[in-house]
N, C-alpha and C positions, 0 to 999 in steps of 0.2 A: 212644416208640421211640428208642433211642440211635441215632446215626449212626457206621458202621464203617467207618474210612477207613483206607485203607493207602496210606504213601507207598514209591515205587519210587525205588532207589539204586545205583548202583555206581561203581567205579573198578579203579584197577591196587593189588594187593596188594603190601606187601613182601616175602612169603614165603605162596605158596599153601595154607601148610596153618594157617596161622593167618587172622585178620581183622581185620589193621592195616594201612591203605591207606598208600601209598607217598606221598603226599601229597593231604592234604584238600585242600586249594584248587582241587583236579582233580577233586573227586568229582562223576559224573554226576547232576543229578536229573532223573527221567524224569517222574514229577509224582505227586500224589494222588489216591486212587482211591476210590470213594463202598463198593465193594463188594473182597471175596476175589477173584473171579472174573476181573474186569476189571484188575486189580493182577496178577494173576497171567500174564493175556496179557498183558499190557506188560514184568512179567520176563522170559519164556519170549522176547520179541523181541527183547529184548534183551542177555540170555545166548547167545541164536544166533549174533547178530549176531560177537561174540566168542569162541567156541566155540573157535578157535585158539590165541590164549594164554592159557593155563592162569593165569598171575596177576591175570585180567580176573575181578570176582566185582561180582554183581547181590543183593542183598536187596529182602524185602519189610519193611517195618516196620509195625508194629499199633498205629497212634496211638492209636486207639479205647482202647487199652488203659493208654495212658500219661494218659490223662481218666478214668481210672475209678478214682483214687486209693481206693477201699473194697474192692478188689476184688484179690485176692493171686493172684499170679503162681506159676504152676506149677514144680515143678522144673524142668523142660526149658527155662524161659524167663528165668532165673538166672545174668546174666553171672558170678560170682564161683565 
């Protein structure tokens, strides 16, 4: 059984409607998470937490995913 881990991220964006942070050296990390579930309340408290300014943006990332080199990524999950 693989292990599905999702790490939790965010910071202040340059421009809210894109997802280039105004500076990395600032980006939050909230930590990694063994499951979907528990990754996802840790965003959800985190995006609250911010709720007010709109350049404030939270991800989840699917490391699980980035270890499964044999395994091809979806369209929807295709930065380019």
């Amino acid at each position: 059984m693989s292990q599905r881990l999702h790490l939790v991220f965010g910071g202040e964006l340059i421009d809210p409607t894109k997802n280039a942070f105004k500076d990395v050296d600032d980006i939050h990390i909230v930590g990694m998470f063994p499951n979907y579930e528990s990754a996802f309340n840790a965003w959800k408290s985190e995006a609250q937490k911010t709720v007010d300014n709109a350049h404030m943006r939270y991800f989840i990332a699917h490391i699980h995913r980035l270890r499964e080199e044999g395994v091809e990524a979806s369209s929807t999950e295709e930065l380019g």
